[in-house]
Structures are given as C-alpha cells and as structure tokens.
N, C-alpha and C positions, 0 to 999 in steps of 0.2 A: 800698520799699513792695511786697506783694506784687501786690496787684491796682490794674491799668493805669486802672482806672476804674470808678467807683460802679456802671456797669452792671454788668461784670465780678463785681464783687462778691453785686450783688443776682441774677445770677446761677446763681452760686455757692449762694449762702444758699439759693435758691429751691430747687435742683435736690436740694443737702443734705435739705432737707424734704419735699421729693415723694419720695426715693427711703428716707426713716422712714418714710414714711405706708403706703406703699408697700411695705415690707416686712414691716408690722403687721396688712395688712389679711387674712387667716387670721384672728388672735387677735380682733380687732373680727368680724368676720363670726361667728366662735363665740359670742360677747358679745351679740352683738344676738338671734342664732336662737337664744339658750341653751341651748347645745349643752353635755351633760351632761359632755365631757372638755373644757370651756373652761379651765381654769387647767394642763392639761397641754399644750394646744395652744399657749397666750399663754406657757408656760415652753420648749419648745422652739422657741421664734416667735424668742427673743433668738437661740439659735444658729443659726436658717437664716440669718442675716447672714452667713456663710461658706462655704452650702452652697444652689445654688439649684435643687437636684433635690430634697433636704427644704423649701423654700417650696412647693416645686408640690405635693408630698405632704400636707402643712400644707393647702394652700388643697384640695384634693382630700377631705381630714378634714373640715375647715372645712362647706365646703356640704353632705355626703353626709348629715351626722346620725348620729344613734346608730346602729352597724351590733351588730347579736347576731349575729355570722357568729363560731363557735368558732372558726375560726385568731383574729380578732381580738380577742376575751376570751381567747386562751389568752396574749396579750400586755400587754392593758390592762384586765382582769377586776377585781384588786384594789388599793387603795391600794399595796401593795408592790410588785406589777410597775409599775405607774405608772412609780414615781420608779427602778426598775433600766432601765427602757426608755427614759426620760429622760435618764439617767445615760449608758448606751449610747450612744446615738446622739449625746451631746454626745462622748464620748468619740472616737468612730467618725470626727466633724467636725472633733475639734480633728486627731488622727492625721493626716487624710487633709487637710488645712490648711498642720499643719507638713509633711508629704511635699513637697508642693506648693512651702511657702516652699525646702526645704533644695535641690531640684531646681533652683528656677530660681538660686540663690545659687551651687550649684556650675559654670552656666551660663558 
C-alpha cells in the first residue's frame, strides 16, 4: 500500500488540489475581471506548471488589465501573434524543462 494512512492520503489528495487551484488562479482572475487576452492567459496558464517565473508573469497579466503599451501589442496585437507567442514561450518552457530533466539525470 502506498499510503500509511487515510490521513496520509487525504493529505495527499488535498495538497494535489490546492496546488491545481492554485496554479489556475491567473486564468480564473482573467475570467472573472474579463480580461480581453483571457483565453491566451488560461492557454499559457496549462504550461506555467513547469515554469514558476511564467505563473508570476501570468498572474502579473492577470491583474494589470488591458495594457496599449506598443512593446506589448508589438507581441500580442493580432490573433497571429497570439498563438506564435504562445507557441514560444511553450516552447522556450518545454527547452528549458528538458535542460533541467537531462542535467539532473546526468547528475
């Protein structure tokens, strides 16, 4: 048996679910303040589970609101940079992920 004891368990379960809720809450916070890039923020929201300096940027999106600052429409202006900035940064996450996994394996 893995776990010594229902508490261990419920535990477990609980800590599993704080730490979803928990990593959602960006994409909920754009959700609620209907925040005009909510479905870019809740799509990169899956990949900050690997990257907790992209959640704090997320949650930093999240509250700040629409910004019209040209650096950041020169980024996320049109539906096509959207999904190449999305694209990116998942990519930039999984890279810097695998580095991470191959480093500590050659450990």
């Amino acid at each position: 048996m893995m776990f010594a004891s229902a508490t261990a368990m419920w535990l477990f379960w609980g800590g599993f679910v704080f730490l979803c809720v928990f990593n959602f809450l960006p994409a909920a916070i754009a959700y609620v303040n209907h925040h005009p890039d909510k479905h870019l923020l809740a799509m990169l929201n899956v990949v900050s589970l690997f990257s907790f300096a992209l959640w704090i940027a997320l949650m930093a999106w999240a509250t700040a609101g629409r910004s019209d600052h040209p650096m950041i429409q020169r980024f996320i202006g049109t539906p096509q940079k959207r999904t190449r900035l999305a694209l990116s940064v998942t990519a930039l996450v999984i890279a810097s992920f695998a580095g991470t996994v191959w480093s500590v394996a050659r450990a």
